[in-house]
N, C-alpha and C positions, 0 to 999 in steps of 0.2 A: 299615599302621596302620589297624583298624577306626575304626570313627566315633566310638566311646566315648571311644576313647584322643585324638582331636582337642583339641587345644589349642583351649585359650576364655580369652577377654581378661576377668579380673573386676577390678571396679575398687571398692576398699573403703578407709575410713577407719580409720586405726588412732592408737592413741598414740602419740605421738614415741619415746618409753622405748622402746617395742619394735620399732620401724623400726629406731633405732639398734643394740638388740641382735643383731637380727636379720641388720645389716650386717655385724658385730663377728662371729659367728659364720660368717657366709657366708665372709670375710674370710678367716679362721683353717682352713680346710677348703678356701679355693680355689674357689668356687662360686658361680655366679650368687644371688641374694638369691631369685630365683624357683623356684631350683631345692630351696629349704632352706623355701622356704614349703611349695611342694609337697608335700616326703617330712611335712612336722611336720602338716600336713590329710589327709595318707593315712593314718600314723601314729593320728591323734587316732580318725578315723571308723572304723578297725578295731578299734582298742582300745574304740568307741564302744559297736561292732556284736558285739562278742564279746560284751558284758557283760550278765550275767543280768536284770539290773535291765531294760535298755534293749531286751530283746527279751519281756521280760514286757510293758512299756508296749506295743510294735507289737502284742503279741498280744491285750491287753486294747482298744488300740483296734481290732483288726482285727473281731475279733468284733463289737464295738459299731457295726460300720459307719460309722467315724471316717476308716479307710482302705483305699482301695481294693487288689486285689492288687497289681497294678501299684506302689505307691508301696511295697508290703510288700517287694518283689522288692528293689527300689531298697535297701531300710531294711537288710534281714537277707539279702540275698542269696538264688537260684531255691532251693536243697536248704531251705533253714528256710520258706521263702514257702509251697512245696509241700506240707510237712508240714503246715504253720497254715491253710493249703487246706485239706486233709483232717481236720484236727480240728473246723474248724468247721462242716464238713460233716456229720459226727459231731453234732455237737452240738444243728444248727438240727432236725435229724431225729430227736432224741431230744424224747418229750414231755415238759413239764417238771412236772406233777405224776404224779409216781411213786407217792404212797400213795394205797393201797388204802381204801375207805369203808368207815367202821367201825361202818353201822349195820347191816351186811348180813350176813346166817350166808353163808357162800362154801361150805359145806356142803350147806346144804337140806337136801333127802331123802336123800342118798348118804351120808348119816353114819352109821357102823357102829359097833359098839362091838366091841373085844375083851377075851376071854374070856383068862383067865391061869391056870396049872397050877390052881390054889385056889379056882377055882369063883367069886373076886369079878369085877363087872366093871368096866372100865376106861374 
């Protein structure tokens, strides 16, 4: 068993409503109450981490240096962390004003005119 996989004691307050259900279900399937907590917090954070929305948000704070890779890894998993590594690699190394000054001939002296079958020019 890696160290990931190690059992950790968490102690949290819940509603009574859902203790109860929670027993009631655990009950009906045969299973310790820790074991149904477990699968329904695996369950929740994959279906969490799949979701467009929820990997747009890590991406938008990853950029914005909100969070660090490390927490990105955690968030979306190494293959997506990796990727959003390298985009914003991409990104920090692109300048961000792209247009060109428009008071400037980009021409100069190398501007040529051509000539067309008809003698006008162009």
């Amino acid at each position: 068993m890696g160290a990931s996989d190690k059992p950790r004691r968490v102690h949290f307050q819940s509603p009574e409503y859902l203790v109860e259900r929670l027993d009631a279900i655990a009950d009906l399937f045969d299973k310790d109450r820790t074991d149904v907590l477990v699968e329904a917090i695996r369950e929740y954070i994959e279906e969490t981490a799949d979701s467009e929305t929820f990997q747009e948000l890590v991406a938008t704070k990853y950029y914005d240096d909100q969070l660090d890779f490390e927490t990105v890894k955690q968030l979306v998993g190494a293959e997506t962390a990796q990727r959003l590594r390298l985009l914003k690699a991409d990104l920090e190394s692109e300048p961000l004003d792209l247009a060109a000054p428009t008071d400037v001939d980009i021409y100069g002296d190398d501007a040529t005119t051509v000539e067309t079958g008809d003698g006008d020019e162009r």
